[in-house]
Structures are given as structure tokens and as C-alpha cells.
C-alpha atoms as a printed R data frame, in Angstrom:
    type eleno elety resid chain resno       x       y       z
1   ATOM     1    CA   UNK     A     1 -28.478  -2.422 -14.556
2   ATOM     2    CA   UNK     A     2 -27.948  -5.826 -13.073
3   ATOM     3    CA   UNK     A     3 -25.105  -7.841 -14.546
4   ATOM     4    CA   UNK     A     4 -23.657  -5.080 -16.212
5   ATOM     5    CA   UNK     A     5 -19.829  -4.423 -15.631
6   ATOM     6    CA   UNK     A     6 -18.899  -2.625 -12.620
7   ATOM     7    CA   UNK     A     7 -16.017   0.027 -13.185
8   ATOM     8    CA   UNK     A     8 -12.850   0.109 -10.666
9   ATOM     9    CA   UNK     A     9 -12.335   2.442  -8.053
10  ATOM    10    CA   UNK     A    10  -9.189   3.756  -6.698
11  ATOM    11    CA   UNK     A    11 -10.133   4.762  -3.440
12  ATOM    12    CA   UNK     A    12  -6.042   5.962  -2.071
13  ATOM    13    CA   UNK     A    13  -2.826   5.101  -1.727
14  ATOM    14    CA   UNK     A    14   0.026   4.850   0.797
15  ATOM    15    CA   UNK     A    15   3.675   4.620   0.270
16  ATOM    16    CA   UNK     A    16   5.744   3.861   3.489
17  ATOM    17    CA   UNK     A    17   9.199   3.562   4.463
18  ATOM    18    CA   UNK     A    18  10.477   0.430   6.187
19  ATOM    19    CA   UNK     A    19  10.061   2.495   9.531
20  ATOM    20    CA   UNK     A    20   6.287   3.569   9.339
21  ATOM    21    CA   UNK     A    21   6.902   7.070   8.102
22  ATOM    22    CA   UNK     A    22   4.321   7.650   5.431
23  ATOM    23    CA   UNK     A    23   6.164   9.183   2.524
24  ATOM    24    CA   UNK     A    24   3.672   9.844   0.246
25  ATOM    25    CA   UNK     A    25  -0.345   9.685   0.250
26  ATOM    26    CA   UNK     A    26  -2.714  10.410  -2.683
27  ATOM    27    CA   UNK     A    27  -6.465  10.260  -2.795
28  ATOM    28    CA   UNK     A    28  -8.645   9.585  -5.918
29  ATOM    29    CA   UNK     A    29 -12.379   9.058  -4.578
30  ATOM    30    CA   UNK     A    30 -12.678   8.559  -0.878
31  ATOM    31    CA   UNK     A    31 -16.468   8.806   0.436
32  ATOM    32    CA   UNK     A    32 -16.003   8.485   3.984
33  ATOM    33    CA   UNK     A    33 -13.370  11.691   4.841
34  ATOM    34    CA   UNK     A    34 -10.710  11.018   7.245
35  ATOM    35    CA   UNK     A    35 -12.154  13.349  10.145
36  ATOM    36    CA   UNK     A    36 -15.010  10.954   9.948
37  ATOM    37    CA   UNK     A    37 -12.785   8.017  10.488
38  ATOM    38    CA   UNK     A    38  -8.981   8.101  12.062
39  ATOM    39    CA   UNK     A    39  -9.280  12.150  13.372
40  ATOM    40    CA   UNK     A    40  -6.417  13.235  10.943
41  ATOM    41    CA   UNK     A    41  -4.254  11.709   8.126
42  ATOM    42    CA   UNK     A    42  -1.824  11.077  10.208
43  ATOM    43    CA   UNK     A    43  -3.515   9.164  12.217
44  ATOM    44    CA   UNK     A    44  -4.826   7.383   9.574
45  ATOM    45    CA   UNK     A    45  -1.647   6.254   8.078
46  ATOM    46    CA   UNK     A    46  -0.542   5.244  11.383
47  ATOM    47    CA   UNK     A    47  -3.271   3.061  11.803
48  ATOM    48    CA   UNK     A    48  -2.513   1.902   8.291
49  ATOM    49    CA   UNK     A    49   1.235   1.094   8.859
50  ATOM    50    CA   UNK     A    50  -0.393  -0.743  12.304
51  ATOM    51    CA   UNK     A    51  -3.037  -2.845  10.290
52  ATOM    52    CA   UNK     A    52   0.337  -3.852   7.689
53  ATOM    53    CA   UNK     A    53   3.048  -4.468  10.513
54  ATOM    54    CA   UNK     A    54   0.043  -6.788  12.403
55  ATOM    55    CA   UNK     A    55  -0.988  -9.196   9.020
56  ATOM    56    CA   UNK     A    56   2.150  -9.842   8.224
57  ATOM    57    CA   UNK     A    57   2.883 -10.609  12.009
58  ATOM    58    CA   UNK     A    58   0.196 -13.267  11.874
59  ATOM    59    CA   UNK     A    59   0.608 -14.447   8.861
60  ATOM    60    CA   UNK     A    60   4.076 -15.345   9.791
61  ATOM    61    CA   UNK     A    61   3.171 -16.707  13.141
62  ATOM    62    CA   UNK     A    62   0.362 -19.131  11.501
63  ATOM    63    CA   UNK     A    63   2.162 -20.151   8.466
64  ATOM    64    CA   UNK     A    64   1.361 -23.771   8.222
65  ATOM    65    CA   UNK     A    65   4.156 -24.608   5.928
66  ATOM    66    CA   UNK     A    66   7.544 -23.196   8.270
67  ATOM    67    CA   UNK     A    67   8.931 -25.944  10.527
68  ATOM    68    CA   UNK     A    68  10.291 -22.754  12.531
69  ATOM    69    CA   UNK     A    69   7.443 -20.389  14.451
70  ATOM    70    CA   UNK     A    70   8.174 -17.306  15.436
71  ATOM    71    CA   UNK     A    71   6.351 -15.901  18.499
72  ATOM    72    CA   UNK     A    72   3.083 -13.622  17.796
73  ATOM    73    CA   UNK     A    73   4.448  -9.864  17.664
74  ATOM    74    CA   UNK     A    74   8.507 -11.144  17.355
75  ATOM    75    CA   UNK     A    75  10.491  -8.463  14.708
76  ATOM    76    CA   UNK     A    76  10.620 -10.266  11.671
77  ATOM    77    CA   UNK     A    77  13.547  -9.435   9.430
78  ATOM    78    CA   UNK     A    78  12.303  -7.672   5.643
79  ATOM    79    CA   UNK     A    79  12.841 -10.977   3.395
80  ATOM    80    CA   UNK     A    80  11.637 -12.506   6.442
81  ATOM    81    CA   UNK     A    81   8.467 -14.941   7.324
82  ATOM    82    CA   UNK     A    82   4.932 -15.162   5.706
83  ATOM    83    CA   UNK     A    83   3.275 -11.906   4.223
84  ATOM    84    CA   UNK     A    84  -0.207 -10.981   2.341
85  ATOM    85    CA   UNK     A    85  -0.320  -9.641  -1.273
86  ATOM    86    CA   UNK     A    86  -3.868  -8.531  -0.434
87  ATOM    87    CA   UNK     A    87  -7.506  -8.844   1.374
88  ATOM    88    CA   UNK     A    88 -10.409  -8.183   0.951
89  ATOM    89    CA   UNK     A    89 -13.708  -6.809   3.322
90  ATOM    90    CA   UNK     A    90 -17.277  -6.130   2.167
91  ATOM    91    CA   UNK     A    91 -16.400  -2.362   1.476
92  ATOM    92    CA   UNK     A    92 -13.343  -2.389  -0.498
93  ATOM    93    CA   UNK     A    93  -9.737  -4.361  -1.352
94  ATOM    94    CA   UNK     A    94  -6.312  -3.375  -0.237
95  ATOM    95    CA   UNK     A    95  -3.793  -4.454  -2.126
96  ATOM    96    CA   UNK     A    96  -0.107  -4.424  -1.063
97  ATOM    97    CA   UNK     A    97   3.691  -4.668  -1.406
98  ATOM    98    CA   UNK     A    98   6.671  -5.064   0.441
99  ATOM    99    CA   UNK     A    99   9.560  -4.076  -1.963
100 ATOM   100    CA   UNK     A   100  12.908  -5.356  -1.108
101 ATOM   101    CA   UNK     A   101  13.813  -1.785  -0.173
102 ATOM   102    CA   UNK     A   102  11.667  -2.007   2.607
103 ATOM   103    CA   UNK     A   103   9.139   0.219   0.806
104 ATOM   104    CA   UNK     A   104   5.364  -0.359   1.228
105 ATOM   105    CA   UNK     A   105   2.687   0.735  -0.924
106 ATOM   106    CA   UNK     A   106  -0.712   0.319  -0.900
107 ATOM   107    CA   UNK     A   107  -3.318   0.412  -3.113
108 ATOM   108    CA   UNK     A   108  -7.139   0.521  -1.216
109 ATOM   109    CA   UNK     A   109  -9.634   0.008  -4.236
110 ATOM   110    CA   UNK     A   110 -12.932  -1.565  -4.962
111 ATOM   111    CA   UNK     A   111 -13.740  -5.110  -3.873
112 ATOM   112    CA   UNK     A   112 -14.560  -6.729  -7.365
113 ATOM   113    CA   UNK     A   113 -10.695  -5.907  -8.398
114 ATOM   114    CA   UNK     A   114  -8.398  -8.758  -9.390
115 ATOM   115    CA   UNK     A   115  -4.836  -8.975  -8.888
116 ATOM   116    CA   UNK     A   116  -2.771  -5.808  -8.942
117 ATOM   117    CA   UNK     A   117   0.385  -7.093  -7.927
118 ATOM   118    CA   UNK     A   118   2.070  -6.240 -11.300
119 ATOM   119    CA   UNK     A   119   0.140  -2.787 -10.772
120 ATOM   120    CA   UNK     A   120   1.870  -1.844  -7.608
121 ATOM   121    CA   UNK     A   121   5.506  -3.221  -8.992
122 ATOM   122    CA   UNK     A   122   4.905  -0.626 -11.973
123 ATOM   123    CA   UNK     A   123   3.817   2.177  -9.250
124 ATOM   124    CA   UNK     A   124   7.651   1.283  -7.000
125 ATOM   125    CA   UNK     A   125  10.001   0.884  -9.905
126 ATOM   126    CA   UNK     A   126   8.343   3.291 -12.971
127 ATOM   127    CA   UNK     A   127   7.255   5.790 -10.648
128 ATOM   128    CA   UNK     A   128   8.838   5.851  -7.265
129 ATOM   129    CA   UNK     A   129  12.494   4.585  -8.380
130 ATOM   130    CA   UNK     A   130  12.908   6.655 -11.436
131 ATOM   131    CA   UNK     A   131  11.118  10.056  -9.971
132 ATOM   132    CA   UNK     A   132  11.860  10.063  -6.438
133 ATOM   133    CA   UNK     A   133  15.185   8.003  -5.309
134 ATOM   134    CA   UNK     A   134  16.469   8.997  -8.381
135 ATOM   135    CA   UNK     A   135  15.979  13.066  -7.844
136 ATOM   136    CA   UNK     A   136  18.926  14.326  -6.661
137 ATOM   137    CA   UNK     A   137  17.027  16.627  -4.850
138 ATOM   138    CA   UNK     A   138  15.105  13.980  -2.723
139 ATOM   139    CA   UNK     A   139  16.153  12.753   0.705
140 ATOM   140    CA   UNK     A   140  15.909   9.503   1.183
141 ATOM   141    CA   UNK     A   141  13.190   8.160   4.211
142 ATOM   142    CA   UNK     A   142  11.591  11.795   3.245
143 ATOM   143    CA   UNK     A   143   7.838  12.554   3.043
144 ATOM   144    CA   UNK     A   144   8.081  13.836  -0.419
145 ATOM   145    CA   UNK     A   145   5.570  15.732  -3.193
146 ATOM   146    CA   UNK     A   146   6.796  15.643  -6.791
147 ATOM   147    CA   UNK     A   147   4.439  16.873  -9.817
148 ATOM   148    CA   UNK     A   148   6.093  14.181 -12.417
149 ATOM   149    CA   UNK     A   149   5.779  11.466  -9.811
150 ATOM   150    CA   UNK     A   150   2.097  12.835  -9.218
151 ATOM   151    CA   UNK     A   151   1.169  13.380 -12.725
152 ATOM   152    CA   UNK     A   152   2.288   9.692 -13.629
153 ATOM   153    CA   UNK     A   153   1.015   8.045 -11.332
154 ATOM   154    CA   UNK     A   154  -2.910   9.789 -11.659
155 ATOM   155    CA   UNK     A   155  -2.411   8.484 -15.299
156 ATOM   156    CA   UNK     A   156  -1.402   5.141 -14.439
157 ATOM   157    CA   UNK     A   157  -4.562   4.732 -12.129
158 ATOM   158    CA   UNK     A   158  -6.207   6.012 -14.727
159 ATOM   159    CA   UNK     A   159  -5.899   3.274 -16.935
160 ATOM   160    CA   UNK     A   160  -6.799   0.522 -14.466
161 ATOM   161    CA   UNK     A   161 -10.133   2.107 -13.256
């Protein structure tokens, strides 16, 4: 029906280390599979971390409001330059954040979404600090799979679809 509300969807998410290793990946409703796209998951989160380390490159690089420019493709320090909270395409919204621990998450969801910023902080210090630095058990810069961190965080996304 037109003008009726249109619910949220939570396509996936990524959680990264400050290196590019994918840590963690979860998948709520994702039409278009992965062989269909990257070749393997993988790949996909390597073209991921790619399409994150390359915004935030440009954004720093165009930044109209730094008297010092960094050179397109120069490391930029974490703390560092210019960087996105989120964009948007015709198909769907990625939402993201760059923790001070170097940690990046992101949240792909429908377009019509507002900000989730507050959404992703919840997801890195509820879920990610207190169930997965915090385990004992964990190695840090690990790819890791925890059922508590899991079962949280499917509720959380819960509530904001």
C-alpha cells in the first residue's frame, strides 16, 4: 500500500580489526548470495575492508575544512583525517564505525534507515567489549564465534528492524 510505513532491513554485518582481518560476519536477510557477487566471503569482506580503507582515504584527501592535505592513498593514522559515518546507494545503506580501538563495524541495511550511529556504539561496547575482549578465552585480532555475543546481538537487530 502506498504511503504506508516501510519496515527496516538488516541486510549483514562486518566487524574488522584495524588490519583488515574480518573478525566476525553475520547475515540476517541477504537476497543477492555472495557466490553471485564477490566469489566467496572472503572475498567479500576484503572488498568490504577495500571500499572502507578507500572513503575514508578520500574523504580525508578532500576535506575542505583541513589547512593540511594529505596525498590521495597516504596512511592516515586511526584518530587521524576526515571519515564517513555512512552512505547511501539506491539498493541499500551502510552504516559505519571506526572505534578508537581500531575496530570497524558495519551495519549494511535498508536505504530509508536513519541514523544508527548510537546503534553500532551499542553493538562495540554492549556486545563486542563485554562478550568478546572480555572472554578470557578470546584472542585478541581473532576471527571469533561466540553464542552470547550471537544471541545478543540477533536481539538487538531485532528491535531496530
Amino acid at each position: 500500500e502506498e504511503g504506508a510505513p516501510v519496515a527496516m532491513v538488516c541486510y549483514n554485518l562486518y566487524i574488522f580489526n584495524r588490519n583488515g582481518v574480518c573478525l566476525h560476519y553475520r547475515e540476517w536477510s541477504r537476497p543477492k548470495q555472495v557466490k553471485d557477487g564477490a566469489g566467496t566471503l572472503a572475498d567479500d569482506a576484503k572488498m568490504m575492508f577495500g571500499l572502507l580503507f578507500s572513503l575514508k582515504n578520500v574523504c580525508t584527501a578532500i576535506d575542505p575544512t583541513r589547512e593540511e592535505k594529505r596525498p590521495l592513498g597516504a596512511p592516515t593514522p586511526h584518530g587521524e583525517g576526515c571519515s564517513f559515518r555512512s552512505f547511501t546507494t539506491d539498493c541499500y545503506k551502510l552504516h559505519y564505525l571506526d572505534s578508537p580501538s581500531g575496530i570497524k563495524i558495519v551495519l549494511n541495511t535498508s536505504r530509508e534507515v536513519g541514523n544508527l550511529d548510537k546503534a553500532l556504539w551499542t553493538i562495540y561496547s554492549q556486545f563486542y567489549c563485554e562478550h568478546i575482549v572480555k572472554n578470557p578465552l578470546y584472542t585478541i585480532g581473532e576471527p571469533f564465534e561466540c553464542e552470547q555475543f550471537v544471541q545478543k546481538l540477533n536481539a538487538f537487530v531485532a528491535t531496530l528492524s
